[in-house]
C-alpha positions as CSV (number, residue, x, y, z in Angstrom):
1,X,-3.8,69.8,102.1
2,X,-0.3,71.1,101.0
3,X,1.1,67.4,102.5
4,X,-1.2,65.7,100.2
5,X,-0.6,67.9,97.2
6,X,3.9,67.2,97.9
7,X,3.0,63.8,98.8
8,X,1.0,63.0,95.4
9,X,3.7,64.9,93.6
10,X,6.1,62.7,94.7
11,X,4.3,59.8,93.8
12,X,3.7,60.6,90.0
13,X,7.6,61.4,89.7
14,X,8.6,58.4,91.4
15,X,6.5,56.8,89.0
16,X,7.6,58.9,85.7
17,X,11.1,57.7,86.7
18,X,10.8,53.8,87.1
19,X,8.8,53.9,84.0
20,X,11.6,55.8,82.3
21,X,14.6,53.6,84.5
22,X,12.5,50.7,83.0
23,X,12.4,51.6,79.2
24,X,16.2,52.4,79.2
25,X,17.3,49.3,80.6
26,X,18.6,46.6,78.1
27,X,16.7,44.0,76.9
28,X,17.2,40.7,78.1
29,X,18.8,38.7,75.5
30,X,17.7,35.6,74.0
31,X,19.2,32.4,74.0
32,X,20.7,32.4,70.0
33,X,19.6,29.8,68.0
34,X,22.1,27.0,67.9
35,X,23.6,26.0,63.7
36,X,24.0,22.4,64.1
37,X,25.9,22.6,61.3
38,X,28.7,25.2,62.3
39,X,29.1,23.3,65.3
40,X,29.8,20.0,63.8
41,X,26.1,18.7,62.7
42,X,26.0,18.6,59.3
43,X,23.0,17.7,57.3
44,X,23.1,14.3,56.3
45,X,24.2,13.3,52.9
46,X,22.1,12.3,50.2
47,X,22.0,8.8,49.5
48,X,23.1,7.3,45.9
49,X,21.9,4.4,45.1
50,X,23.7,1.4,42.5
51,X,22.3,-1.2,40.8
52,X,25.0,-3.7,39.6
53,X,24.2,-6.3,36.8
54,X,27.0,-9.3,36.8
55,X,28.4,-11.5,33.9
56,X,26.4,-14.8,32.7
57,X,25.8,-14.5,29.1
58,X,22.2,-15.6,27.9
59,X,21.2,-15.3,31.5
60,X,21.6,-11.4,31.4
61,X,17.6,-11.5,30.5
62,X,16.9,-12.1,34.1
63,X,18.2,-8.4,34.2
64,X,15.5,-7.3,32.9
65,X,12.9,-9.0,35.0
66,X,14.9,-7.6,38.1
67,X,14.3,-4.1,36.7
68,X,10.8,-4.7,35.7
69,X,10.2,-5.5,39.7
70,X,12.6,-2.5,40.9
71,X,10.6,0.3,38.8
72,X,7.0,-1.2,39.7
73,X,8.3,-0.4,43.2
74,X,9.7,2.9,42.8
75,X,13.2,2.1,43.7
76,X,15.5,4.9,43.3
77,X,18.5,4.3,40.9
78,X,21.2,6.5,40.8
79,X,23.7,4.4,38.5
80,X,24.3,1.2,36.6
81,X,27.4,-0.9,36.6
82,X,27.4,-4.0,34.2
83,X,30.1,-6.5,33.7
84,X,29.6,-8.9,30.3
85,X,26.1,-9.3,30.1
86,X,25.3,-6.9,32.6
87,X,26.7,-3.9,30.6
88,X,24.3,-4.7,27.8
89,X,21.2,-4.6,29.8
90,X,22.6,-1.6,31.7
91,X,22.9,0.6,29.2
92,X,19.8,0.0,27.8
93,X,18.6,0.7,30.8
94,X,20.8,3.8,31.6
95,X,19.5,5.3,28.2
96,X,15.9,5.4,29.0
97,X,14.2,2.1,28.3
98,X,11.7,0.7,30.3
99,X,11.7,-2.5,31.4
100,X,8.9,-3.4,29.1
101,X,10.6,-1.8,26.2
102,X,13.3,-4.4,27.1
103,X,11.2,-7.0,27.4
104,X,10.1,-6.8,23.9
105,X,13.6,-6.2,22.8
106,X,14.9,-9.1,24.3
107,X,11.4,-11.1,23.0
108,X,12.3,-10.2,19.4
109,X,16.3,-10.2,19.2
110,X,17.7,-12.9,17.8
111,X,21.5,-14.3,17.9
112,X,22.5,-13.5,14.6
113,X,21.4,-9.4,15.6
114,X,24.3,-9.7,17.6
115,X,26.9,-12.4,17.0
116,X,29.0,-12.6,13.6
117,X,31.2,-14.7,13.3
118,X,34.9,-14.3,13.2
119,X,38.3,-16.3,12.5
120,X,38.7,-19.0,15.4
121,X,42.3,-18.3,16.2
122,X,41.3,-15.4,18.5
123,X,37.4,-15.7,19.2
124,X,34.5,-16.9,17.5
125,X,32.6,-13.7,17.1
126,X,34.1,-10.3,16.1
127,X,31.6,-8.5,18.3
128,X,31.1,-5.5,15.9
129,X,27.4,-6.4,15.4
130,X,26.9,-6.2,19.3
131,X,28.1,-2.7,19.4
132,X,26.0,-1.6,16.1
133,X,22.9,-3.0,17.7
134,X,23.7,-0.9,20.8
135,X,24.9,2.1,19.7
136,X,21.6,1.7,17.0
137,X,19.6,1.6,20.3
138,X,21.2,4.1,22.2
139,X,21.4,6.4,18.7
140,X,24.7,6.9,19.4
141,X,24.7,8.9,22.8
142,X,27.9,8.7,24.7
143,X,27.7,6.9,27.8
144,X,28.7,10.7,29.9
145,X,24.5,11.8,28.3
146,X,22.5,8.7,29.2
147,X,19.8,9.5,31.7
148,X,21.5,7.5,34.2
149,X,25.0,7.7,35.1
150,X,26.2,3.8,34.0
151,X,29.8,2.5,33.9
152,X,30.9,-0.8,32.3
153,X,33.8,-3.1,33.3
154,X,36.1,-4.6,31.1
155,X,39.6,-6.4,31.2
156,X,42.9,-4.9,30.1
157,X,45.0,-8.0,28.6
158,X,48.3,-6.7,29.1
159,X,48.0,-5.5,32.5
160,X,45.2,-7.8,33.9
161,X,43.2,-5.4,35.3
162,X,39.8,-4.0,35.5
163,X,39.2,-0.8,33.7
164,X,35.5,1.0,34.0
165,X,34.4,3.0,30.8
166,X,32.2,5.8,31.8
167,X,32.7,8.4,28.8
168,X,33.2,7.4,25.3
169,X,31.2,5.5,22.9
170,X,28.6,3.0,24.5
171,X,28.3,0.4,22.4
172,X,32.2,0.0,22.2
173,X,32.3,-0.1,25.8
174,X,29.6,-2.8,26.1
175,X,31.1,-4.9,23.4
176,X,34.5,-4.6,25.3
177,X,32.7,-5.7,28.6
178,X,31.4,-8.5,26.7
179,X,34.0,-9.9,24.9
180,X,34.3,-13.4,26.5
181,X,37.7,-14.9,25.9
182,X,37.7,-17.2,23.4
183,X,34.6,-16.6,22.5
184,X,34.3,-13.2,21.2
185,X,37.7,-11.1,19.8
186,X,39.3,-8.9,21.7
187,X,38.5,-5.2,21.4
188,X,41.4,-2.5,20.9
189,X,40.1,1.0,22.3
190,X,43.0,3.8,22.4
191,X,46.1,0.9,21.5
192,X,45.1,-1.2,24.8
193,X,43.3,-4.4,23.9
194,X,40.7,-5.1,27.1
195,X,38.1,-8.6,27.1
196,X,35.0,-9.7,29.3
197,X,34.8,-7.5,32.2
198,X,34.0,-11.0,34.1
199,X,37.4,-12.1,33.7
200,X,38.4,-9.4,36.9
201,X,35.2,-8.8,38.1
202,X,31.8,-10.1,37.3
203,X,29.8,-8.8,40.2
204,X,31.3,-5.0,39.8
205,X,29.9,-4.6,43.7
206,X,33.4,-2.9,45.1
207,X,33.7,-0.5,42.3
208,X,30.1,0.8,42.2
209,X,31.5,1.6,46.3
210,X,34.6,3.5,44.7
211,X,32.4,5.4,42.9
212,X,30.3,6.7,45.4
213,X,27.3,4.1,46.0
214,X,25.7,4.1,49.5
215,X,23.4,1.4,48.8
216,X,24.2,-1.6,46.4
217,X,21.7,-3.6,44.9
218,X,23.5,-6.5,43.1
219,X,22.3,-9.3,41.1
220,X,23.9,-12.5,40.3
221,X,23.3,-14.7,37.9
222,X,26.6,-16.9,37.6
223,X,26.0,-18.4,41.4
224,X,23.6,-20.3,40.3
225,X,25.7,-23.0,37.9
226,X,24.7,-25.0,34.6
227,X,23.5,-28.2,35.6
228,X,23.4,-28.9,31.9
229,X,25.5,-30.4,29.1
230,X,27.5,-28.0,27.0
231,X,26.8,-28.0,23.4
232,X,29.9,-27.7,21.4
233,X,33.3,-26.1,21.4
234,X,31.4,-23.0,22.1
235,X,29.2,-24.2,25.0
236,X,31.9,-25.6,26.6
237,X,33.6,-22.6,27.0
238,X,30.3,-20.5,27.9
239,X,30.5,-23.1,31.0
240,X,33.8,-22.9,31.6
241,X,33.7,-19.3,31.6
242,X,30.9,-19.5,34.0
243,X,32.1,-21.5,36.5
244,X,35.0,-18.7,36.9
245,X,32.7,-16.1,37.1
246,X,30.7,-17.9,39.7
247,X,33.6,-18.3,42.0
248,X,34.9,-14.6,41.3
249,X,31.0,-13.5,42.1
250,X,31.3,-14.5,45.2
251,X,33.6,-12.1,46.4
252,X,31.4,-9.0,44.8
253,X,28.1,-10.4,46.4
254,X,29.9,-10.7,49.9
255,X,30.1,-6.5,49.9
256,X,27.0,-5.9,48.5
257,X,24.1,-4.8,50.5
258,X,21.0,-6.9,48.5
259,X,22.2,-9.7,46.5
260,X,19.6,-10.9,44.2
261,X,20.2,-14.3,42.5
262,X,17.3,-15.4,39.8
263,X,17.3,-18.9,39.3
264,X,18.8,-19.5,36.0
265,X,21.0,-23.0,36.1
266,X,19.0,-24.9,34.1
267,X,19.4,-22.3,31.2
268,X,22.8,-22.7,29.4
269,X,25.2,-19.6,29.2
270,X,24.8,-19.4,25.3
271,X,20.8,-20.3,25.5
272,X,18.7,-17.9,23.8
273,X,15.4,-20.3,23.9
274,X,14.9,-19.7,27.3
275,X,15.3,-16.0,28.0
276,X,11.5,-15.6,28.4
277,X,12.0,-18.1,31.8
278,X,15.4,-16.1,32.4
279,X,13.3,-12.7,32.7
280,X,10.6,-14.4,35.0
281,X,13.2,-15.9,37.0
282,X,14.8,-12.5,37.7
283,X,10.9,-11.2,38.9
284,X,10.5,-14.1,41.4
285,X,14.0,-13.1,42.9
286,X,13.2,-9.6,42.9
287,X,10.3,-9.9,44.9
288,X,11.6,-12.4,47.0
289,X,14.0,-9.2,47.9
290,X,12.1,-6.3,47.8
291,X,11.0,-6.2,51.8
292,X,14.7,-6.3,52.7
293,X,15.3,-3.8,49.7
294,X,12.6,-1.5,51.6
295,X,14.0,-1.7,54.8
296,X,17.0,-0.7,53.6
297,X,15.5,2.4,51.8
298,X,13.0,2.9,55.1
299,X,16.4,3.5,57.0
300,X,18.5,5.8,54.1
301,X,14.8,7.5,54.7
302,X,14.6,8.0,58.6
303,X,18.4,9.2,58.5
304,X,17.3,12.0,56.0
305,X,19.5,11.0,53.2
306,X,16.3,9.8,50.5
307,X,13.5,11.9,50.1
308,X,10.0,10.7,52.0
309,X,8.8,9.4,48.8
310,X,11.4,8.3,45.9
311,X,10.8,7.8,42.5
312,X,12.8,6.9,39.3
313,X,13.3,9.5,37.1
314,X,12.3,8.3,33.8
């Protein structure tokens, strides 16, 4: 009996002390949870997406069918670039007009809105109606407030080069972009005298990658040349103009990721009687170019760097 009672004693203080052995020891630990980012895994950046709108004159109004087809299919748009014609759409655009807005400004303008007429010996058209009917438009906001972030190109004279306005006043910087030579007078912004932004580049497709653009969606409308007879002094040098730009498009197009090019050569550079077929043209190309255009967006989207569903933000 006195075994059994030392024996059983034993047992419950063997016990007591692996229980208490047990509780003191240290916890395993767990494997730590592994910051992809600190070790070189950043998250991925977010996407911005451009939409550039190239030179051609009357044929900008296949523009706006492009962005008519772009906002039915909720295609981001994180800036504009516009060269010539393209600036003028574009900042439109950039300000807050819908494409049907546009539409039924483009419907209703007509060329004496924004051509006057100058003294020939340096261009035909002084150009300051063009930036009264967009800064009118815009009501005067600088290009650094529109909605979206836009930049146009124009030409310095005395240096040759591009220059891209994205502060200042809008409507100067579009008529600057659009002042064809010999067409339209040269502007004078700050001393510097700057023309056409087509004249150095009419497809602004590298510079929309200088200032940040992942994705470029270009559209041309200059490829596409005037199978037509000029009409004067002045359509002549609309054509000539426009076979420049075509050749000078090229090169932008080539380092673009979606070129779109609306069919436009049978309208002539200064035609405004055809801009309705201009605008349609640009929707036909713009379908023709939205499943690549989704693919595109379907990748940005699987890498992380667009939101699962993208929307403008109008």
């Amino acid at each position: 009996m006195r075994r059994r009672l030392v024996s059983s004693a034993i047992f419950i203080f063997s016990a007591i002390l692996l229980v208490y052995i047990v509780s003191c020891a240290p916890a395993t630990p767990r494997p730590a949870q592994v910051n992809q980012a600190a070790i070189g895994h950043p998250a991925p950046k977010p996407a911005k997406i451009a939409l550039v709108l190239g030179a051609g004159a009357s044929r900008g109004f296949a523009h706006i069918g492009v962005i008519k087809v772009l906002e039915e299919n909720h295609v981001p748009i994180d800036m504009v670039f516009g060269a010539s014609a393209g600036s003028l759409v574009g900042s439109l655009f950039a300000y807050g007009y819908s494409p049907y807005d546009l539409q039924k400004m483009a419907i209703s303008i007509k060329k004496g809105d924004l051509a006057d007429l100058g003294i020939p010996d340096d261009g035909f058209i002084k150009g300051q109606k063009l930036q009264d009917f967009v800064d009118h438009a815009v009501r005067n906001t600088p290009m650094e407030k529109l909605k979206i972030p836009f930049y146009a190109v124009a030409t310095d004279i005395d240096s040759g080069k591009e220059v891209i306005f994205g502060k200042g006043d809008t409507g100067m910087a579009v008529r600057a972009s659009c002042s064809i030579p010999g067409v339209f007078q040269p502007v004078s912004i700050g001393g510097q005298m700057y023309v056409d932004g087509g004249v150095t580049s009419p497809l602004p497709v590298e510079e929309a990658r200088r200032y940040g653009a992942s994705l470029v969606i270009a559209v041309d409308i200059s490829s596409d040349l005037d199978t037509g007879q000029p009409d004067g002094i002045t359509g002549i040098l609309f054509k000539t103009v426009g076979i420049m730009y075509a050749e000078l498009e090229k090169a932008g197009a080539s380092q673009a990721d979606v070129v779109i090019r609306p069919k436009v050569g049978n309208i002539g550079s200064g035609d405004f009687s055809k801009r309705n077929l201009a605008i349609m043209e640009g929707e036909k190309a713009a379908w023709q170019a939205m499943p690549e255009i989704r693919r595109k967006l379907n990748a940005l989207r699987e890498a992380g760097r667009l939101p699962a569903y993208s929307s403008l933000a109008r």
